[in-house]
PDB file of N, H, CA, C and O in Angstrom:
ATOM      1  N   UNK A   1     158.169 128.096 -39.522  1.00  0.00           N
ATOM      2  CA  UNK A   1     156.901 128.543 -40.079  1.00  0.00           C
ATOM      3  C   UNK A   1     156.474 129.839 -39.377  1.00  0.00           C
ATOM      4  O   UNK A   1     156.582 129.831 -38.151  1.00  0.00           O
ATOM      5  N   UNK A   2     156.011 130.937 -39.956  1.00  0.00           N
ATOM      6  H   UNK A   2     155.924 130.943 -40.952  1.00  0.00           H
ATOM      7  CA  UNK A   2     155.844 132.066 -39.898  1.00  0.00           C
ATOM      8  C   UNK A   2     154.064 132.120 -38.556  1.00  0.00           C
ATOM      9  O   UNK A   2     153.031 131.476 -38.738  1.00  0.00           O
ATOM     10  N   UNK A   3     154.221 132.639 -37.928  1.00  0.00           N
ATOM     11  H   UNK A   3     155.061 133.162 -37.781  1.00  0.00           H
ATOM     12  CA  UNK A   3     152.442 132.974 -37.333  1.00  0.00           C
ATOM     13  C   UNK A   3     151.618 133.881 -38.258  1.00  0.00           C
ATOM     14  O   UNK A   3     151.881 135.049 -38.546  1.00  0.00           O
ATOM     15  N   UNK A   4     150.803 133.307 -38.584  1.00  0.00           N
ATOM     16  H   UNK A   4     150.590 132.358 -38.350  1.00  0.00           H
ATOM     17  CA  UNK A   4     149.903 134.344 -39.787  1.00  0.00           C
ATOM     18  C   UNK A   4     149.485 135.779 -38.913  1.00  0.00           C
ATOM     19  O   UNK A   4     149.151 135.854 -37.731  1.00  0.00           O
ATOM     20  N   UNK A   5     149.620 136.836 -39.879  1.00  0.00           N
ATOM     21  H   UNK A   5     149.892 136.775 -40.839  1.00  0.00           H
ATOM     22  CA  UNK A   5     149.558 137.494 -39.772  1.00  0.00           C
ATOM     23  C   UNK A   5     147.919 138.128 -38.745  1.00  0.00           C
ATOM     24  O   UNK A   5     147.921 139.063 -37.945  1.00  0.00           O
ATOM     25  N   UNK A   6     146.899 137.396 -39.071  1.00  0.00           N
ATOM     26  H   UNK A   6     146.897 136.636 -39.722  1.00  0.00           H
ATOM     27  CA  UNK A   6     145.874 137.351 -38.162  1.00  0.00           C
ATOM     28  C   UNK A   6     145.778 137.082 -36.995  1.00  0.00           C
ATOM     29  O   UNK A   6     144.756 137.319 -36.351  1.00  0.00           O
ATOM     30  N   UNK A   7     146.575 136.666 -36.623  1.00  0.00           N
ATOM     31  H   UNK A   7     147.406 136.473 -37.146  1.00  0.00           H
ATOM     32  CA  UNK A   7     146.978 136.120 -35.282  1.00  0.00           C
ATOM     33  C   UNK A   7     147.866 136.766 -34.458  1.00  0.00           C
ATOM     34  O   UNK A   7     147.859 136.700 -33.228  1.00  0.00           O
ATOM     35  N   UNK A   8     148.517 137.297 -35.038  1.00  0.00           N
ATOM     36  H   UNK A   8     148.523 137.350 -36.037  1.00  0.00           H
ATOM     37  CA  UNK A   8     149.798 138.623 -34.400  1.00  0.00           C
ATOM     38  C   UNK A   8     148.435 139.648 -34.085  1.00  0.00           C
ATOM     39  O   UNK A   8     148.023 139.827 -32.939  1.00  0.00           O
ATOM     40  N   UNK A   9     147.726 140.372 -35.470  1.00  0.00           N
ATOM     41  H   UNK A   9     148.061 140.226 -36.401  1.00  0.00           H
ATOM     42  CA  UNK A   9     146.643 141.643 -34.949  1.00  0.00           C
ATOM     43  C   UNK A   9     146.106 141.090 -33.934  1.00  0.00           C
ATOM     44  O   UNK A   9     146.032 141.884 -32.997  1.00  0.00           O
ATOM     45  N   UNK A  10     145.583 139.793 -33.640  1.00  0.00           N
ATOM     46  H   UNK A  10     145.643 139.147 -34.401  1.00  0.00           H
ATOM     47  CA  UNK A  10     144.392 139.200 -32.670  1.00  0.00           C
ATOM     48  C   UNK A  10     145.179 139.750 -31.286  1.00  0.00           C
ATOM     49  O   UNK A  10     144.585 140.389 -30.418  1.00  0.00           O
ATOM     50  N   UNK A  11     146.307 139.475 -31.231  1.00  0.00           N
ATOM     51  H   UNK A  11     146.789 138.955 -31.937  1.00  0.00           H
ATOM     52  CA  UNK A  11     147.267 139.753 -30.075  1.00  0.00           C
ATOM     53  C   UNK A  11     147.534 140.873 -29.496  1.00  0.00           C
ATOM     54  O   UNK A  11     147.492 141.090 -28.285  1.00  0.00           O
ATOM     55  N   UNK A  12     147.887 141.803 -30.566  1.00  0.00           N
ATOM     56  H   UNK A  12     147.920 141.626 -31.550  1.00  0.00           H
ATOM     57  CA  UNK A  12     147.806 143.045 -30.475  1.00  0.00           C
ATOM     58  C   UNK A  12     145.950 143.738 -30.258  1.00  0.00           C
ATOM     59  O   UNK A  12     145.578 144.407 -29.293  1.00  0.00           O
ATOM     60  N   UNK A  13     145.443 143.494 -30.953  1.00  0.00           N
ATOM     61  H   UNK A  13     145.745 142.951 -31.737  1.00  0.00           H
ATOM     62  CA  UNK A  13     144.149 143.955 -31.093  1.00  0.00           C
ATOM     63  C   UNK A  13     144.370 144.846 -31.562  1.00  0.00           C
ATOM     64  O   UNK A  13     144.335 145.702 -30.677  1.00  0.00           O
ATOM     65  N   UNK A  14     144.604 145.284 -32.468  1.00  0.00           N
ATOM     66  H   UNK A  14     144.632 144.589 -33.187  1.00  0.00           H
ATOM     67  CA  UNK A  14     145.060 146.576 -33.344  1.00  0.00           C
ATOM     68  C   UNK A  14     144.860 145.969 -35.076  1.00  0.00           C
ATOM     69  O   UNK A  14     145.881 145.464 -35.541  1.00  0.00           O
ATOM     70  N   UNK A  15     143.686 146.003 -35.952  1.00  0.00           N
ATOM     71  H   UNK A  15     142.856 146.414 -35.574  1.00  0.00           H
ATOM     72  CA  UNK A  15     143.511 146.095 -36.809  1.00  0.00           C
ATOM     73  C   UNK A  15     143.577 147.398 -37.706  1.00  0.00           C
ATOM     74  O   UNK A  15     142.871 148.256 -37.174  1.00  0.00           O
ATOM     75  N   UNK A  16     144.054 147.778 -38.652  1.00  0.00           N
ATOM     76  H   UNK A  16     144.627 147.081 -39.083  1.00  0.00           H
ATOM     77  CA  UNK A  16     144.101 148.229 -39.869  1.00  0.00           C
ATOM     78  C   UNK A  16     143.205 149.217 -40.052  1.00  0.00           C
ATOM     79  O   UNK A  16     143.612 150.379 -40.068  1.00  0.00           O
ATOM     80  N   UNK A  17     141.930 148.946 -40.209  1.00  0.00           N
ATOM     81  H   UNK A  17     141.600 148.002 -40.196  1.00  0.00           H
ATOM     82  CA  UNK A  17     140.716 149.667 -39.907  1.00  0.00           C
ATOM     83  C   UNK A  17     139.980 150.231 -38.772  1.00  0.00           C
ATOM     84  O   UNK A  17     139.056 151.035 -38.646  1.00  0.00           O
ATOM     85  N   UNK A  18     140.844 149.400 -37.850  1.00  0.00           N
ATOM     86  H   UNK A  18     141.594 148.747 -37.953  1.00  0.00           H
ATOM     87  CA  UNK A  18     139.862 149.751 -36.500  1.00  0.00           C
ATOM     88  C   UNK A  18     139.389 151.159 -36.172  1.00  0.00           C
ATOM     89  O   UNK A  18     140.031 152.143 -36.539  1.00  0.00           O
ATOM     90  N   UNK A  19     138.206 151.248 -35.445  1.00  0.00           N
ATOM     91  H   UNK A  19     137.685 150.448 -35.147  1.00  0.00           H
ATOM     92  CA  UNK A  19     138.347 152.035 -34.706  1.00  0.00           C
ATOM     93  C   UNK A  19     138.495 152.647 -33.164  1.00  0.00           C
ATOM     94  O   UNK A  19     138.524 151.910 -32.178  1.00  0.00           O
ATOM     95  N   UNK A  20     138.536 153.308 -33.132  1.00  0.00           N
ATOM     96  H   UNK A  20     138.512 153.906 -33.932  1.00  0.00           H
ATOM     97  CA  UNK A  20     139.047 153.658 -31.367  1.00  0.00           C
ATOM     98  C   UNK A  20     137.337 153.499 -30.243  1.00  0.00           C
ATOM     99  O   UNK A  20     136.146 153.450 -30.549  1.00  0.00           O
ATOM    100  N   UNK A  21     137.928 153.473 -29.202  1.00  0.00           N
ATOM    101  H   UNK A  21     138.896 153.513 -28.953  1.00  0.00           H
ATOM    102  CA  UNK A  21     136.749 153.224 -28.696  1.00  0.00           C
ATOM    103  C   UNK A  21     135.398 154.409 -28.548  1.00  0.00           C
ATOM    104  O   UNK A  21     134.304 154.273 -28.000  1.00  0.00           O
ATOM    105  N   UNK A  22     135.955 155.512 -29.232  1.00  0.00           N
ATOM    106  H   UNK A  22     136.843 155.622 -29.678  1.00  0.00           H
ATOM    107  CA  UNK A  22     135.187 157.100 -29.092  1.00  0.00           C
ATOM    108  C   UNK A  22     134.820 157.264 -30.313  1.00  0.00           C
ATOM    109  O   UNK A  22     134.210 158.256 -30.713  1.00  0.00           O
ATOM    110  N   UNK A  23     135.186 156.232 -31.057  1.00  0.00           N
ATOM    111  H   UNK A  23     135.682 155.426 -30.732  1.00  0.00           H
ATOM    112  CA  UNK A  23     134.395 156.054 -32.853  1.00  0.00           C
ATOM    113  C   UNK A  23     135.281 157.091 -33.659  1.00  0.00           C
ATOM    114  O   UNK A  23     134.777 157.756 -34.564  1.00  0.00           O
ATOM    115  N   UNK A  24     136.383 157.189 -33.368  1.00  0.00           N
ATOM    116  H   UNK A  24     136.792 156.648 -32.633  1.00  0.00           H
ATOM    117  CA  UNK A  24     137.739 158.422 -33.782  1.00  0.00           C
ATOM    118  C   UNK A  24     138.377 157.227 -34.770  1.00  0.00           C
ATOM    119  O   UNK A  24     138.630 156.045 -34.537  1.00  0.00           O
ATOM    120  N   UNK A  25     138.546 158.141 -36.114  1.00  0.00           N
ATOM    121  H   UNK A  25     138.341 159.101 -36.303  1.00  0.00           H
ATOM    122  CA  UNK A  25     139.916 157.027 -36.678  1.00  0.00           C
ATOM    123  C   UNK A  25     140.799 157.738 -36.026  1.00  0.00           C
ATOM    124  O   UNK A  25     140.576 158.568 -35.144  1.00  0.00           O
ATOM    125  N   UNK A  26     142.439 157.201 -36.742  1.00  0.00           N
ATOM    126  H   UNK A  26     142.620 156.527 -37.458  1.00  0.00           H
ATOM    127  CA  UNK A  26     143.680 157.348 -36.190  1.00  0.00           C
ATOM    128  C   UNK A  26     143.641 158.579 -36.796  1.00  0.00           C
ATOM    129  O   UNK A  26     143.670 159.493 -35.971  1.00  0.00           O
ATOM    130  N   UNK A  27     143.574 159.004 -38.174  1.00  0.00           N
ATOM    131  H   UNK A  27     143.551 158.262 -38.844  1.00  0.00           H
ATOM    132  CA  UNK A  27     143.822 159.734 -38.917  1.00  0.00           C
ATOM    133  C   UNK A  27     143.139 161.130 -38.466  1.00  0.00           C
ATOM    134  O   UNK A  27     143.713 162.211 -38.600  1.00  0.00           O
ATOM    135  N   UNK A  28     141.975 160.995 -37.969  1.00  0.00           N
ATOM    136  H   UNK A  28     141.509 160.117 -37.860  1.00  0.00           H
ATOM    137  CA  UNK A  28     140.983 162.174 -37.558  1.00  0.00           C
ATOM    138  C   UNK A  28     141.999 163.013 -35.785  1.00  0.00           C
ATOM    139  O   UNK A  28     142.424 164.154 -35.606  1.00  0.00           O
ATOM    140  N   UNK A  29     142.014 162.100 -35.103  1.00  0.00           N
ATOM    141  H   UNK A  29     141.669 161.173 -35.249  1.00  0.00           H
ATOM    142  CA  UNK A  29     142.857 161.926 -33.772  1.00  0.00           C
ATOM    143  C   UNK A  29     144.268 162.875 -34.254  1.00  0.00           C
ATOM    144  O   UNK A  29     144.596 164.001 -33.880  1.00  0.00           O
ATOM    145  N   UNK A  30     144.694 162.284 -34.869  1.00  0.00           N
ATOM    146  H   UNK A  30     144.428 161.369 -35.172  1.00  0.00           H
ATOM    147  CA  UNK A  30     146.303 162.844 -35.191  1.00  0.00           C
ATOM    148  C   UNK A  30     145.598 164.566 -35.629  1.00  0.00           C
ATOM    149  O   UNK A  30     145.966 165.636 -35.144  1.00  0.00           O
ATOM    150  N   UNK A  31     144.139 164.268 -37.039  1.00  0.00           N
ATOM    151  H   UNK A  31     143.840 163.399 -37.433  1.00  0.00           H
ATOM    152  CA  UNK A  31     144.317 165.704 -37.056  1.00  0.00           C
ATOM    153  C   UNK A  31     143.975 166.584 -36.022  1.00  0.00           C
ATOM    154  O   UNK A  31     144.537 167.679 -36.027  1.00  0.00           O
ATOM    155  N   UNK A  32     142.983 166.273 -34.929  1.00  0.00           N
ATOM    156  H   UNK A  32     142.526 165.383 -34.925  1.00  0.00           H
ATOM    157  CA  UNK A  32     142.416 167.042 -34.495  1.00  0.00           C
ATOM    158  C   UNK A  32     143.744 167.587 -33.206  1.00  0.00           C
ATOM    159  O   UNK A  32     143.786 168.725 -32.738  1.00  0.00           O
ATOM    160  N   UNK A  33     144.798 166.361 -32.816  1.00  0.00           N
ATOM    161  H   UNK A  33     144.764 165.437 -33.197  1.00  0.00           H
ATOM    162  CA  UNK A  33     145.643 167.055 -32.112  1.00  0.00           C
ATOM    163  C   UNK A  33     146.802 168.311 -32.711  1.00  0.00           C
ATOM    164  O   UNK A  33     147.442 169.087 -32.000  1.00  0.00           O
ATOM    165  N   UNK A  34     146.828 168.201 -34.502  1.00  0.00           N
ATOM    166  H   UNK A  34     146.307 167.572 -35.079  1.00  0.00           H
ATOM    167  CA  UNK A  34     147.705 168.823 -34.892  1.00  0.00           C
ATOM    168  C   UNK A  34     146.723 170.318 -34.977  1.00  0.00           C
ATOM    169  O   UNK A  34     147.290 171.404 -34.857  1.00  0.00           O
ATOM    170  N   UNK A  35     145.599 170.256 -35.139  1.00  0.00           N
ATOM    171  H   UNK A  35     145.138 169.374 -35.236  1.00  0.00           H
ATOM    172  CA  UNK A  35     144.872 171.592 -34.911  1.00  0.00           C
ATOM    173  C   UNK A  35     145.092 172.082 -33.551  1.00  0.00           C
ATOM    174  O   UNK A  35     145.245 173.303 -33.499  1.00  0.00           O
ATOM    175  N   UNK A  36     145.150 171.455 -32.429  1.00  0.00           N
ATOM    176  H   UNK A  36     145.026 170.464 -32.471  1.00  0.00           H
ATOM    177  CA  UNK A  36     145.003 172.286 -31.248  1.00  0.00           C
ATOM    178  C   UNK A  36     146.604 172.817 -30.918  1.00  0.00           C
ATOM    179  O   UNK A  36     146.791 173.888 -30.341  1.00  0.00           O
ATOM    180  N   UNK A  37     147.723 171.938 -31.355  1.00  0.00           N
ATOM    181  H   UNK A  37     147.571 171.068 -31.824  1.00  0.00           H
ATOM    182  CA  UNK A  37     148.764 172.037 -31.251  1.00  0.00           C
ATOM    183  C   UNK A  37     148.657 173.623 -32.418  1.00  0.00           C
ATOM    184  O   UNK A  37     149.193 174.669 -32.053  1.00  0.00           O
ATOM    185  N   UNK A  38     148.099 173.553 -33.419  1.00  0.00           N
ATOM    186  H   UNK A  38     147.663 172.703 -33.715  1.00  0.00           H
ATOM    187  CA  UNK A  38     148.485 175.091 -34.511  1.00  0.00           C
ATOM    188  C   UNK A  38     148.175 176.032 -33.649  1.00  0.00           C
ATOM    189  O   UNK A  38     148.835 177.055 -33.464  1.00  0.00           O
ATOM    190  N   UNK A  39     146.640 175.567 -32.800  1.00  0.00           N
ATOM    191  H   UNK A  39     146.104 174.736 -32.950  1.00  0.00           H
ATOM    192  CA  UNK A  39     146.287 176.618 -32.059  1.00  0.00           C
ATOM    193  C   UNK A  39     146.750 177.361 -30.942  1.00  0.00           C
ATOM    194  O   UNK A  39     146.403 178.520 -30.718  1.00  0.00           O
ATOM    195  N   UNK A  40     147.757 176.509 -30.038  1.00  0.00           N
ATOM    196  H   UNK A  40     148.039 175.567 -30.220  1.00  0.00           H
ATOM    197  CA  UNK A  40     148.288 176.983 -29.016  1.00  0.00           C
ATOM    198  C   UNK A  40     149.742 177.382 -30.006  1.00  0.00           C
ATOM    199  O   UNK A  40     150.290 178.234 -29.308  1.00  0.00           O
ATOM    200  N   UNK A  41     150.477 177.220 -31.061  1.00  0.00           N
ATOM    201  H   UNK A  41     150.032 176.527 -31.629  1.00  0.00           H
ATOM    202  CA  UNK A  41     151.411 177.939 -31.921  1.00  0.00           C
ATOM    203  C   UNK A  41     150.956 179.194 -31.681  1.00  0.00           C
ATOM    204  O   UNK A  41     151.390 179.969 -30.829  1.00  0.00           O
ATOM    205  N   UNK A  42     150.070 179.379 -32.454  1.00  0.00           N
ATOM    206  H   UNK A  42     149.718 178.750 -33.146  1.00  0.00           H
ATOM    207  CA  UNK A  42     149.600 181.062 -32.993  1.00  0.00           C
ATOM    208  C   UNK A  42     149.436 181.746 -31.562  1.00  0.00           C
ATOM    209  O   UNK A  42     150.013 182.828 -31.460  1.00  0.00           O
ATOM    210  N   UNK A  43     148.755 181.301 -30.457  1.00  0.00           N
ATOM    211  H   UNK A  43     148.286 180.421 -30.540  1.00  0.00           H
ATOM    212  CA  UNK A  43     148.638 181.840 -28.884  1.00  0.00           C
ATOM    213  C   UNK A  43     149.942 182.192 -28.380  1.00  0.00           C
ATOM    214  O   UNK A  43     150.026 183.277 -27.806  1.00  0.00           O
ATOM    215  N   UNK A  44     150.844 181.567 -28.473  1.00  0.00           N
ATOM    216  H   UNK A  44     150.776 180.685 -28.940  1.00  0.00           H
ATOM    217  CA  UNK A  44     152.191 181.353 -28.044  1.00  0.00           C
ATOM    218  C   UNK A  44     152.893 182.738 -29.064  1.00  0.00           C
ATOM    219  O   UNK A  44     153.473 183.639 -28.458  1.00  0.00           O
ATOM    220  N   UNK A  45     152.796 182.793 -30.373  1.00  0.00           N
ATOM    221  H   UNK A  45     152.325 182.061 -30.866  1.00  0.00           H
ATOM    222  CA  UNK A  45     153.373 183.659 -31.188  1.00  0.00           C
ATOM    223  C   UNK A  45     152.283 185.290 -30.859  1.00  0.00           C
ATOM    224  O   UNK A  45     152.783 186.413 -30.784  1.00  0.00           O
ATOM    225  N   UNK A  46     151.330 185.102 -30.767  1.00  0.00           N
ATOM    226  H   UNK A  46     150.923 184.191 -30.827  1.00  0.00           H
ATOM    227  CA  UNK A  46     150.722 186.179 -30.450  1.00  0.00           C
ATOM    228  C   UNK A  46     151.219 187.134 -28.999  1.00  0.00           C
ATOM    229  O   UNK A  46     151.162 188.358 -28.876  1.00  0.00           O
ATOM    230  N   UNK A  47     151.649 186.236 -28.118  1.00  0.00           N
ATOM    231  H   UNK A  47     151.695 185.242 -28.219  1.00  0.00           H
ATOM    232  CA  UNK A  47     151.951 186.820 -27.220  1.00  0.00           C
ATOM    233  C   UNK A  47     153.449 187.365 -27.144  1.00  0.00           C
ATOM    234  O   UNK A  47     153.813 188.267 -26.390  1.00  0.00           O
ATOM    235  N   UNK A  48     154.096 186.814 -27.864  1.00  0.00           N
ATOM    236  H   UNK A  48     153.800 186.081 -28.477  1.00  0.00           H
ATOM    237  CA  UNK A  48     155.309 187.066 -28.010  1.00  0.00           C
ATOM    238  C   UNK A  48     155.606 188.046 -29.061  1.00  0.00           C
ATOM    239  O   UNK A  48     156.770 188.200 -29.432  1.00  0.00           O
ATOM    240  N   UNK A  49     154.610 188.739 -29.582  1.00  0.00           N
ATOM    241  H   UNK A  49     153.665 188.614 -29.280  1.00  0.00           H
ATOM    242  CA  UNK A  49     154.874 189.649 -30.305  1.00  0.00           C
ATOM    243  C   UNK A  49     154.724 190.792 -29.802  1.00  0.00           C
ATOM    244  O   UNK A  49     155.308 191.787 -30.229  1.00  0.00           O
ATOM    245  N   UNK A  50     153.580 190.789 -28.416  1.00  0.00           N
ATOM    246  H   UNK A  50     153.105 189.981 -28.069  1.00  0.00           H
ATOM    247  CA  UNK A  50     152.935 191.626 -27.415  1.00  0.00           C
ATOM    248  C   UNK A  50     153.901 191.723 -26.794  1.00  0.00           C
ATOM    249  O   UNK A  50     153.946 192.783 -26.170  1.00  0.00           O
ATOM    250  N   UNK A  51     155.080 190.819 -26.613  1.00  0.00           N
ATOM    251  H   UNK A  51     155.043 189.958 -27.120  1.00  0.00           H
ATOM    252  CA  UNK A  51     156.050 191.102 -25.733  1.00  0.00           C
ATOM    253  C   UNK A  51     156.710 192.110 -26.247  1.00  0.00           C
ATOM    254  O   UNK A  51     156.922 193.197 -25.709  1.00  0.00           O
ATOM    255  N   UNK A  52     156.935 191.864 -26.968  1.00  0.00           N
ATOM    256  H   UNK A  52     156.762 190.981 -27.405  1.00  0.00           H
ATOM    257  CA  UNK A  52     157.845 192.585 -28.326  1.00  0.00           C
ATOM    258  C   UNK A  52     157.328 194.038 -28.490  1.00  0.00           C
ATOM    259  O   UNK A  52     158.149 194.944 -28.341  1.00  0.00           O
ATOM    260  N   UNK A  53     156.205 194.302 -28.747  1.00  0.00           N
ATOM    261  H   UNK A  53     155.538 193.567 -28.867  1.00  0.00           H
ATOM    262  CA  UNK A  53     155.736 195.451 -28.640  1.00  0.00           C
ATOM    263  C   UNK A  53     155.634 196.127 -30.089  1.00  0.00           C
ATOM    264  O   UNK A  53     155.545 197.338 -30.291  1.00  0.00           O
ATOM    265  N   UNK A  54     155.674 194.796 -31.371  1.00  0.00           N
ATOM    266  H   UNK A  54     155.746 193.813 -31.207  1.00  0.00           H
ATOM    267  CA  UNK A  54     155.328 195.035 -32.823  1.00  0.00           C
ATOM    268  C   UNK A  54     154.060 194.157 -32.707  1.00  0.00           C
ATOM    269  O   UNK A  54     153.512 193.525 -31.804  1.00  0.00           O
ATOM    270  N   UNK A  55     153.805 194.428 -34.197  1.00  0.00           N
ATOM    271  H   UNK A  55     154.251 194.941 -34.931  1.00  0.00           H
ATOM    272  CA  UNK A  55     152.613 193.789 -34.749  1.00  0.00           C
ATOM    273  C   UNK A  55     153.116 192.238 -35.061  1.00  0.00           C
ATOM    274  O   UNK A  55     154.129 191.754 -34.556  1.00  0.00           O
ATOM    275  N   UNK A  56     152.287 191.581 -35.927  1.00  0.00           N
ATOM    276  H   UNK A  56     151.464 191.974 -36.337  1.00  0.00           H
ATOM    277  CA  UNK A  56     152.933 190.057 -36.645  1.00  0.00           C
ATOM    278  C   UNK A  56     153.976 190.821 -37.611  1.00  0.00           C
ATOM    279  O   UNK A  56     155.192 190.965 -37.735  1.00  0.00           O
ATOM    280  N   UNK A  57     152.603 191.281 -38.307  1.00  0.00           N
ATOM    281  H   UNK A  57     151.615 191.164 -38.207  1.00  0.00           H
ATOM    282  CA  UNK A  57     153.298 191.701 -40.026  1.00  0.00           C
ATOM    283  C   UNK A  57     154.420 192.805 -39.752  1.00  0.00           C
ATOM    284  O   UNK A  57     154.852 193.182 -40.840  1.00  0.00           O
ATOM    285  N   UNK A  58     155.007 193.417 -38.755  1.00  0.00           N
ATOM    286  H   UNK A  58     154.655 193.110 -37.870  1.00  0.00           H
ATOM    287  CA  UNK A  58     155.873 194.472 -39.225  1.00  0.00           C
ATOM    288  C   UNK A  58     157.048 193.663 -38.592  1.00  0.00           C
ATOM    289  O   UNK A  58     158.085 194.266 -38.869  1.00  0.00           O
ATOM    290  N   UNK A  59     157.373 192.286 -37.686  1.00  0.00           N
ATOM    291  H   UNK A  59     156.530 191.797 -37.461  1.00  0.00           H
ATOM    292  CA  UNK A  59     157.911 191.249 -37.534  1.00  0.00           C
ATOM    293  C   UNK A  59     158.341 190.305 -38.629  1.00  0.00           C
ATOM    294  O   UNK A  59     159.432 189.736 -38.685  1.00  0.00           O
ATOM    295  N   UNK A  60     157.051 190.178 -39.755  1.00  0.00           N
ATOM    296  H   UNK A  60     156.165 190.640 -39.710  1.00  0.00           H
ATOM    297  CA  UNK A  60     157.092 189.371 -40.776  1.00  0.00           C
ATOM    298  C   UNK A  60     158.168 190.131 -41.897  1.00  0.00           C
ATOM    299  O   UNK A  60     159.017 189.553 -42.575  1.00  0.00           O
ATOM    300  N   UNK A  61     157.873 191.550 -41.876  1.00  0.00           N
ATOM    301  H   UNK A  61     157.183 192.020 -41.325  1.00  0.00           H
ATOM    302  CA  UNK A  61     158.369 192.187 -42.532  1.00  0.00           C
ATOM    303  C   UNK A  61     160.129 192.542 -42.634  1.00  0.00           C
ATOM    304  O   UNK A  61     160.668 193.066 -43.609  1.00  0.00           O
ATOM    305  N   UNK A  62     160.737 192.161 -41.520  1.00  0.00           N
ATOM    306  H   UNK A  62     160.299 191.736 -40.728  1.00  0.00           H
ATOM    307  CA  UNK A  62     162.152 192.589 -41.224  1.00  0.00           C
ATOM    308  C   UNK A  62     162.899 191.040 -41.622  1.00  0.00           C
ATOM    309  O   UNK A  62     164.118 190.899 -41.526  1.00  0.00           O
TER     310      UNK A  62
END
């Protein structure tokens, strides 16, 4: 016989809906790390173009 499924989440404490203890869904969390992650991208590419000693676009362009 199987353990119902309510009883596994109880264990885990990890419901479906939950939320986090900072009132964050999962979904908001994931985005807000994939924004800071774009943001240090573009920082990272900005400087490396400074290295470079072109612009973006004349980089974009070749």
């Amino acid at each position: 016989m199987k353990p119902k499924k309510k009883i596994a989440q109880c264990k885990t404490g990890h419901y479906p809906d939950d939320k986090s203890k900072t009132g964050i869904s999962d979904e908001t969390a994931i985005l807000e790390k994939l924004k800071l992650q774009n943001t240090a991208l573009e920082k990272i590419k900005t400087a490396v173009y400074a290295n470079n000693g072109t612009s973006q676009d004349e980089s974009e362009q070749q």
